[in-house]
Each structure stands twice: as structure tokens, then as C-alpha cells.
C-alpha positions in Angstrom: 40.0 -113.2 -89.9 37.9 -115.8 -88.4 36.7 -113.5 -85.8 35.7 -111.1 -88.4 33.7 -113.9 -90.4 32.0 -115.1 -87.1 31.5 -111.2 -86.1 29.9 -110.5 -89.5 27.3 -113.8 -89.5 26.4 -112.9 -85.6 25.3 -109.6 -86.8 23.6 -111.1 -90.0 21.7 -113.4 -87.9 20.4 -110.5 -85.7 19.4 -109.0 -88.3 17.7 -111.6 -90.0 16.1 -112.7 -86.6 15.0 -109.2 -86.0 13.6 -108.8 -89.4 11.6 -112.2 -89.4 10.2 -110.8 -86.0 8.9 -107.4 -87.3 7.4 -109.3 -90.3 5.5 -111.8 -87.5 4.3 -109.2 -85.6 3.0 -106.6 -88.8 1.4 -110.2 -90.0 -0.5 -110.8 -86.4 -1.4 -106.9 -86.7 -3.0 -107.1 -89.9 -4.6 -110.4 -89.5 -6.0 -108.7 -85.7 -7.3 -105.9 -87.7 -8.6 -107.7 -90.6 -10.5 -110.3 -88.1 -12.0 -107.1 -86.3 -13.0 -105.4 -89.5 -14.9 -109.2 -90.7 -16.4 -109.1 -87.1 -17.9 -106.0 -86.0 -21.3 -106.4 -84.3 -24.2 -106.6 -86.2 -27.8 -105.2 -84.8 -29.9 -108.3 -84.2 -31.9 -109.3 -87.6 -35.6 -107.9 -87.6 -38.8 -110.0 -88.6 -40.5 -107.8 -89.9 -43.1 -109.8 -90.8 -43.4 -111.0 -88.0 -43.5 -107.6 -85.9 -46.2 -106.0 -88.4 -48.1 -109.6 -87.4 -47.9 -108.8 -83.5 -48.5 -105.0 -83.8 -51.7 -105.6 -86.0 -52.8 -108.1 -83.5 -52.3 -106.4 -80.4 -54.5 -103.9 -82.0 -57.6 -106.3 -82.7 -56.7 -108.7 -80.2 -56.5 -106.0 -77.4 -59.2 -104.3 -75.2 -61.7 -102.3 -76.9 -60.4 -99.1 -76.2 -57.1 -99.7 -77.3 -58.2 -100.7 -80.6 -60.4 -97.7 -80.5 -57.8 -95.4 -80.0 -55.5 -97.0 -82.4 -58.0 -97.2 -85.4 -61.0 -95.4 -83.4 -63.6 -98.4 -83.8 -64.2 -101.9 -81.8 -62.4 -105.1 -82.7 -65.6 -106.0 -83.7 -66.8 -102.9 -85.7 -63.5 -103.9 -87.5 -64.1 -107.6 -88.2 -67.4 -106.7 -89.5 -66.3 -104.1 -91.6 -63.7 -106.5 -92.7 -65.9 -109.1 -93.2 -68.6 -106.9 -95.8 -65.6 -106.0 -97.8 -64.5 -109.4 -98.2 -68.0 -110.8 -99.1 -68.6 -108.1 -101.6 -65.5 -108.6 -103.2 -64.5 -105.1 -103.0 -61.2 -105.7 -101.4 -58.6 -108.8 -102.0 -55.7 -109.8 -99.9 -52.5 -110.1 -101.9 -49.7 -112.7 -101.2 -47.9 -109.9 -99.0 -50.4 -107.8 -98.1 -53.5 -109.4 -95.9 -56.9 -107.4 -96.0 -56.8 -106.7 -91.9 -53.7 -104.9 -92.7 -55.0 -102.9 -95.6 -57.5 -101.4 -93.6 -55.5 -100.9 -90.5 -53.3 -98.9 -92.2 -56.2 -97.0 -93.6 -58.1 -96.3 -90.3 -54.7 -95.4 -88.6 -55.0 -92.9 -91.5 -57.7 -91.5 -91.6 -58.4 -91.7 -87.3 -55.1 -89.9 -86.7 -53.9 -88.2 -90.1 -50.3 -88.9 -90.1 -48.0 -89.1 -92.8 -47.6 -92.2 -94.9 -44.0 -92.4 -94.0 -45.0 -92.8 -90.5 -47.3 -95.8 -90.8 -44.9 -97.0 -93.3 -42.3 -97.0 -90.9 -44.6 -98.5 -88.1 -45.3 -101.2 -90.4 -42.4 -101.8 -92.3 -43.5 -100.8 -95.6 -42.5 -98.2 -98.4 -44.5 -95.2 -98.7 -45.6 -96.6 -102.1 -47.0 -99.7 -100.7 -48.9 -97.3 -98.1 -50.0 -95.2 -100.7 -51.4 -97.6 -103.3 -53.3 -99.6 -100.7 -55.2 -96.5 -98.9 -56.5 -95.6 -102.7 -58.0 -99.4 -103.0 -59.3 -98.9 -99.7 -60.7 -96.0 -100.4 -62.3 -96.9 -103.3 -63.9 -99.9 -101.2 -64.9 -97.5 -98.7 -66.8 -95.4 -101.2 -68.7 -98.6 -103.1 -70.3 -99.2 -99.5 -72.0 -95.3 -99.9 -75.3 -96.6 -101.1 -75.7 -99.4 -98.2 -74.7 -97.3 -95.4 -75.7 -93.7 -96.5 -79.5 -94.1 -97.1 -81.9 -91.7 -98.3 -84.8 -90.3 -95.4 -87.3 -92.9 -94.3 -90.7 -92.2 -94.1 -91.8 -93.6 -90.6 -91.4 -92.1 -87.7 -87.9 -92.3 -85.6 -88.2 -94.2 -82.2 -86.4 -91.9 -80.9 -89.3 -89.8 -81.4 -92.3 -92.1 -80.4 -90.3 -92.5 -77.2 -90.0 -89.1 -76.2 -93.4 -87.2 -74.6 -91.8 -84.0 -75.0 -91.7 -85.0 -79.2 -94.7 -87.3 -79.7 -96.6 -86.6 -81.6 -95.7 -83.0 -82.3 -92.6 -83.9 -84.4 -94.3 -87.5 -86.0 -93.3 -86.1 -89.1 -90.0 -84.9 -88.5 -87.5 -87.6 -90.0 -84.3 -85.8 -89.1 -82.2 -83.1 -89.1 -80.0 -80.8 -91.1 -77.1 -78.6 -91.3 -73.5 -78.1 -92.8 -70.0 -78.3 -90.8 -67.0 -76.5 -92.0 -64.3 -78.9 -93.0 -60.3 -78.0 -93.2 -59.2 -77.7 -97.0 -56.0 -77.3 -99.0 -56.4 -75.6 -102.7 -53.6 -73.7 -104.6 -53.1 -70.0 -103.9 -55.2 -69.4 -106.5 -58.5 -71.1 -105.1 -58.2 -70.4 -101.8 -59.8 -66.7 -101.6 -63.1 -68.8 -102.5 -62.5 -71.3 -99.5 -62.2 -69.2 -97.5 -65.6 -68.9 -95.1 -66.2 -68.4 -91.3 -63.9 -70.3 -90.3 -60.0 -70.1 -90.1 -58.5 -71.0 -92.6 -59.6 -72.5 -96.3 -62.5 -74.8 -95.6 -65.3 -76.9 -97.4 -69.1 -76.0 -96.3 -70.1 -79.9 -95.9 -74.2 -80.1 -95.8 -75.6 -83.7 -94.4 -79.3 -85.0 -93.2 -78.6 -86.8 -90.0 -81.7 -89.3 -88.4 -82.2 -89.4 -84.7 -80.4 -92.6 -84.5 -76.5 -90.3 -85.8 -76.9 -92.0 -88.8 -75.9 -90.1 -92.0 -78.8 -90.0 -94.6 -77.6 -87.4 -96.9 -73.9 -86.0 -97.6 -73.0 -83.4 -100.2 -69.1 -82.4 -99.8 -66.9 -80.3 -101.7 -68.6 -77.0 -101.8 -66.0 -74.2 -100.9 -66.2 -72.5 -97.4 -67.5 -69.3 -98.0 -70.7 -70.5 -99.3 -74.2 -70.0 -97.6 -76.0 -72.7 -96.5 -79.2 -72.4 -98.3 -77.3 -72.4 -101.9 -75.6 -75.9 -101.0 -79.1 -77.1 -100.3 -80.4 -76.0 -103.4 -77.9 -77.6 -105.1 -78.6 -80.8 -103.1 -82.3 -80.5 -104.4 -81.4 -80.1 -107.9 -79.1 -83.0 -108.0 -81.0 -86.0 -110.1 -80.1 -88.4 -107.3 -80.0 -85.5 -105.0 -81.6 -85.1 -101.3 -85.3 -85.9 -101.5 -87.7 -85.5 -98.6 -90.9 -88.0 -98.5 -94.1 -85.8 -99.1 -95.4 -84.8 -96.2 -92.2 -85.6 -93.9 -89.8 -82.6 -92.8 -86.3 -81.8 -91.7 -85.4 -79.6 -89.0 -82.8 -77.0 -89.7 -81.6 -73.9 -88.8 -82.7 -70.4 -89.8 -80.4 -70.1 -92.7 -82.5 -72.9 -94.8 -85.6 -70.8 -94.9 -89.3 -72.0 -94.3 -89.5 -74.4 -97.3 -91.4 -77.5 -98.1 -90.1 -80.2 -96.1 -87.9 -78.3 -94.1 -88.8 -76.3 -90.5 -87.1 -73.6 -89.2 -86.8 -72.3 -86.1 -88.9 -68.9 -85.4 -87.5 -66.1 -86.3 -87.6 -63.3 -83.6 -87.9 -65.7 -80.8 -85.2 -66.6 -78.4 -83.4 -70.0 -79.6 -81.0 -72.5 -77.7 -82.7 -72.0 -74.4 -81.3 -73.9 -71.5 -83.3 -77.4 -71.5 -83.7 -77.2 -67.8 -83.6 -73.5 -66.9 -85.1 -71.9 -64.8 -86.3 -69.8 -67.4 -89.9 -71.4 -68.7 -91.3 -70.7 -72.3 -93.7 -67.8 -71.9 -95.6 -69.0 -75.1 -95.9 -71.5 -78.3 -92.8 -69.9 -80.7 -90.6 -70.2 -77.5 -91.6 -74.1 -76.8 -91.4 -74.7 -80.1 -88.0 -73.1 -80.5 -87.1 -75.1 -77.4 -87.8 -78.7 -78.4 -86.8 -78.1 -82.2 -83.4 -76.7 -80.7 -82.9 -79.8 -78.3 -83.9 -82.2 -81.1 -81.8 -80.7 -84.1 -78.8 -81.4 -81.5 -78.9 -84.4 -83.1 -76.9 -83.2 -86.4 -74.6 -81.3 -84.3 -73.9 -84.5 -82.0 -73.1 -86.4 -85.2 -70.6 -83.9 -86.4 -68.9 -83.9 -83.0 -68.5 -87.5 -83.4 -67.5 -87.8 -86.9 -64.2 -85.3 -86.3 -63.4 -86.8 -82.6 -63.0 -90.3 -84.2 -61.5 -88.9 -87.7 -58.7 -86.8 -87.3 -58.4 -85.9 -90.5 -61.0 -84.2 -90.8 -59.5 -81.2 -88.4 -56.8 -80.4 -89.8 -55.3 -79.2 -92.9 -55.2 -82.1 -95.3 -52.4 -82.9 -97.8 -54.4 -84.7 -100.7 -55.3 -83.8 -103.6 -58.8 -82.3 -103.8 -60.9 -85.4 -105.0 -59.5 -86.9 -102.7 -60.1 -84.6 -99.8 -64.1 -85.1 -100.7 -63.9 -88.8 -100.8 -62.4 -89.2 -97.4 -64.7 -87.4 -96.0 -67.3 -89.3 -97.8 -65.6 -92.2 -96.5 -65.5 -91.1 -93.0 -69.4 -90.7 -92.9 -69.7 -94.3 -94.4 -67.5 -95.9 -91.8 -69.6 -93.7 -88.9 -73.1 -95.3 -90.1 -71.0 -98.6 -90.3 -69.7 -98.4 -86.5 -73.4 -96.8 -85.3 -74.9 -99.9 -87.0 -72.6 -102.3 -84.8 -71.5 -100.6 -82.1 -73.3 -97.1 -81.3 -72.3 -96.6 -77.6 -68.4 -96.7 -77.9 -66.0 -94.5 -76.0 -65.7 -92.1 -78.6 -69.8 -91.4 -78.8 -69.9 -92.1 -75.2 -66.9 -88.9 -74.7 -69.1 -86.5 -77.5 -72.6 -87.2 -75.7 -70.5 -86.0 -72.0 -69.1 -83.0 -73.4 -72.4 -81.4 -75.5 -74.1 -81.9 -72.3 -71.4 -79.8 -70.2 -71.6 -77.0 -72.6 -73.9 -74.2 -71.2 -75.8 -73.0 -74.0 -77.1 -69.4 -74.5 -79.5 -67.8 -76.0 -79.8 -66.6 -79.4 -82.4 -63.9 -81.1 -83.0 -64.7 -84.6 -83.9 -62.2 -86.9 -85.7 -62.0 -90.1 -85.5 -59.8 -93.1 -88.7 -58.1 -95.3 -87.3 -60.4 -98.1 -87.2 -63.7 -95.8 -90.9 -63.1 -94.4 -92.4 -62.7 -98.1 -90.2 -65.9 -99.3 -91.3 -68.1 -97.0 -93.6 -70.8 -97.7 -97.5 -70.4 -96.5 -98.3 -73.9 -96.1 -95.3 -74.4 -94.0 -95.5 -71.7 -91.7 -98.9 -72.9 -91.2 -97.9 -76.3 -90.1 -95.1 -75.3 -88.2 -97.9 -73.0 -86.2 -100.5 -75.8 -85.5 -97.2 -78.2 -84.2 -96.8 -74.9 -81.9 -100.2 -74.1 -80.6 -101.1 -78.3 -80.6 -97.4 -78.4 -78.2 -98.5 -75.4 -75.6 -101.6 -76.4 -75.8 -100.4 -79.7 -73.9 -97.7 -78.2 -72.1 -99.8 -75.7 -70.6 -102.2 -78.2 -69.6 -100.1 -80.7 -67.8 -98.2 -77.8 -65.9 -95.2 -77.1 -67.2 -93.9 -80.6 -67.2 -92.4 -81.3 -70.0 -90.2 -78.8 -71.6 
């Protein structure tokens, strides 16, 4: 019996040992497991103050050209422009939000056109943030239109006076003008309208450029398909619209007509001649077609560098229409800005390399019936005398200076 008792409390013990051992050893499993779950690796915590501080730096701080490609204009273009926005109170910096950073993010913009959730992300802000503070930028940008975007002047260009093959043929001539197609987006509805020369749904921008790439007249938002000499009519009817100085001129192309103030190429009369062919100009209307060809470059130069430094000006845009004509208001205010302070930058520099390595050919313009009777007397006479006055001289120094 005794045997059976201490049989019985043996196996009880077992039991109870085993037990008390499957209890410590679920216990150490949980607590193992609930330790792991408390301490999985965490990613290292971000600044991000302090990395949106060090990327915006290393952007002005940096060599030119790396703040030029990043916001395509000089750390010091950028601290000027900075600094005329802060003294005319047109932009503020917030308690988050400095005024550097505001236009950063706007150049970065407007000089590469990528989405806000891009720069938000590069930045560490929401797209909202991004959003609201490229309007007030925007809206600064526009309030400088009237200091930077000035009407024609009335003396004559250095560039001019400078230039034997100009002076003082072209004393008169202040500038010149023409339109570039810019890419548009417009509902379905619109877009048949838009839709001009070009690929695509455009707007036919005009602008008076002076000799120095400055923008002295912009009218935007005119739809693509429409002709040249209707946007400058418009321009002219506008009351704080283009206005030449009496007895100044502009030099544009054939589609603008013989009017007063402006001076066409001949018609009939090979245009675009090689400046250093071989090739000479047999007679008056083919020098004259020559030099008024090499100096209306100039508007052509101006829209080369105004779409190489904004980006979004080349592609298709995904604002709203307003605001598709302000930016591109805005862009010709920041390009007088940056030829004020800096006009040889790598970005000119690279435009000036490339329109001298294109060959270009020869063109025969033509004239209708219509376009003879409509063009203006007094004009035509004065673009003759600048002609015969130009040969005249040309022929008598020998051919040097085409």
C-alpha cells in the first residue's frame, strides 16, 4: 500500500515538474516574441528640416553652373532677384516657409516642369504647400512686369552704334519682332482653335525684343492657329498696348506687312543669306535683306534662350489656362531680370553656340496684288533710301562689310 502511495506521488511530481516546465518555457517564448515584436528596427529618424536646409544650399552655395542647372540662373541672379522681392514687399517668409525656398521651388518649376509631387517630395513638403506657394510666387513674379518688361526706347541700341555693318543705316531701328508658338492644353472643345503650325495645341506668343535680348513687349494667350499680323493688331489697339516712338521702327518678318514703325524684309528678294557666303549681294534689296535678316536674329536668339532655360515652356502644360499665360509672362520677366545681372551665363552662352552652327538657307518671299497696294508709301520709301544709302557704302568700300 505504501508502495502504491509513494508510486502515485512520484508520478504526481513528474507531472507537476513537467507541467511547471512547459509553462516556463511557453512564458520565455512569449516574452522572446513579445520583446522582438517591441524591438524591430526602426529606419534612422529624418531631419527634414534640416535636409531641405542643405539641399537649398548646395544649390546657391554651389558653383554657378550647378545652380544654373538646378534653377537655370546664377547664385547671384537668385539673391538679387531675392533681394527685389523682399524690398518691395511682394513676397514674405513665413515661420516655416523661408523666401529662398519659395522661389527655389518655383524656379525648379518652372526651369524643369515637373510635377508638384516631385519637388514636394525632394523637399519634404505636401503638394498643397507646393502648390499654394508657386501661386504667391507667381503673383510676385507678375508685379515685377512693369520694371523689367519696358516699353521701346527711343535712342539708338549700342549694339547698333557699334556695328559698321548697322550704323547708321538702322539708327532708327529699336528692336525687333516676332511671335513663337508655345505648347498649350485647352478642353476638347477649344483645341481645334489652338491648333496652328505647330504640333500639337499651341499659343501664337508675339514679343518686341531690343538688341540687348531684353523683352520690351509680350502679348500671350492668343490661340495657335492665328496669323501674325492679327495678334499685332491687337497689340496696337490695346490702351496700354505696343507703342512704337514716332519715327523709330521694328524689324519683322514678312507676315507684319510694311506698316508705320515696322520694316519688313523685301518681298521677292532672297532672305536668310549666309552672313559669310561666298555668295555676295548682287544689289540694295539683297544687302538690305541681308543685314535686316542677321539683325532681326536677335528676337529669335531671345526665344532660344527663354525655352532652353524654361522648360515649361516646351512641353504640354498641366495648368489651368490663366495660368499657362502668366507663367509665360513670368518667364519673360525673370529672363530680363537674369540679362540685367548676369547676360553671359551658360545657358545664353550654349543658345549663341548653336544659332551660329545652324547653316541657314535661303528663302524667296513673295508678295500678293493685295499686299503690294496695302503697304504703306512712306515706309516703303524709307526702307528704300536705308537700302540705296547701305549699297551705296558697301559698294564703295569693296565689299567689305556684308
Amino acid at each position: 500500500m505504501d508502495e502504491d502511495n509513494n508510486l502515485d506521488t512520484r508520478v504526481i511530481s513528474q507531472i507537476i515538474t513537467g507541467a511547471a516546465s512547459t509553462v516556463i518555457a511557453v512564458g520565455v517564448t512569449v516574452i522572446l516574441v513579445v520583446d522582438s515584436m517591441y524591438n524591430i528596427p526602426k529606419e534612422p529618424h529624418i531631419n527634414r528640416e534640416k535636409e531641405r536646409e542643405d539641399y537649398i544650399n548646395s544649390i546657391i552655395h554651389g558653383s554657378d553652373s550647378h545652380c544654373i542647372d538646378q534653377i537655370r540662373m546664377s547664385p547671384r541672379a537668385f539673391y538679387r532677384l531675392c533681394e527685389v522681392l523682399r524690398n518691395k514687399n511682394l513676397l514674405r517668409p513665413t515661420i516655416n516657409v523661408s523666401i529662398e525656398e519659395q522661389v527655389v521651388t518655383f524656379l525648379h518649376l518652372i526651369g524643369h516642369n515637373v510635377r508638384l509631387r516631385v519637388i514636394g517630395s525632394r523637399f519634404h513638403r505636401s503638394c498643397e504647400t507646393i502648390h499654394r506657394y508657386f501661386n504667391v510666387v507667381l503673383r510676385a513674379i507678375m508685379k515685377l512686369h512693369k520694371d523689367l518688361i519696358r516699353p521701346p526706347i527711343c535712342y539708338t541700341s549700342p549694339e547698333i552704334q557699334r556695328n559698321r555693318r548697322y550704323w547708321p543705316w538702322f539708327e532708327d531701328c529699336i528692336g525687333a519682332i516676332d511671335g513663337t508658338h508655345v505648347r498649350a492644353s485647352f478642353p476638347i472643345a477649344l483645341q481645334a482653335r489652338f491648333r496652328g503650325r505647330k504640333e500639337g495645341t499651341t499659343q501664337n506668343v508675339l514679343a518686341v525684343v531690343s538688341f540687348d535680348l531684353k523683352f520690351m513687349y509680350v502679348l500671350a494667350g492668343w490661340e495657335g492657329s492665328a496669323h501674325d499680323s492679327h495678334i499685332l493688331d491687337d497689340a496696337l489697339s490695346r490702351p496700354n498696348g505696343l507703342r512704337v516712338p514716332e519715327g523709330k521702327y521694328l524689324l519683322g518678318d514678312a507676315g507684319y506687312g510694311l506698316r508705320n514703325g515696322f520694316i519688313p524684309p523685301y518681298r521677292g528678294v532672297r532672305y536668310h543669306l549666309k552672313e559669310y557666303s561666298n555668295h555676295s549681294p548682287e544689289n540694295e534689296k539683297e544687302l538690305f535683306n541681308l543685314r535686316h535678316s542677321s539683325l532681326r536674329t536677335t528676337v529669335e536668339r531671345a526665344f532660344g534662350v527663354l525655352k532652353k532655360r524654361f522648360r515649361v515652356l516646351d512641353v504640354e502644360p498641366y495648368w489651368s489656362y490663366k495660368t499657362q499665360v502668366d507663367i509665360i509672362l513670368a518667364c519673360c520677366v525673370l529672363h530680363n531680370h537674369i540679362m540685367g545681372v548676369d547676360p553671359t551665363d551658360d545657358i545664353t552662352r550654349d543658345v549663341e553656340r548653336e544659332l551660329q552652327s545652324e547653316t541657314q538657307g535661303t528663302q524667296l518671299i513673295r508678295m500678293t496684288q493685295r499686299e503690294e497696294r496695302e503697304e504703306n508709301r512712306e515706309w516703303a520709301i524709307k526702307r528704300d533710301a536705308i537700302a540705296n544709302a547701305m549699297y551705296n557704302d558697301y559698294i564703295n568700300r569693296g565689299n567689305m562689310l556684308r
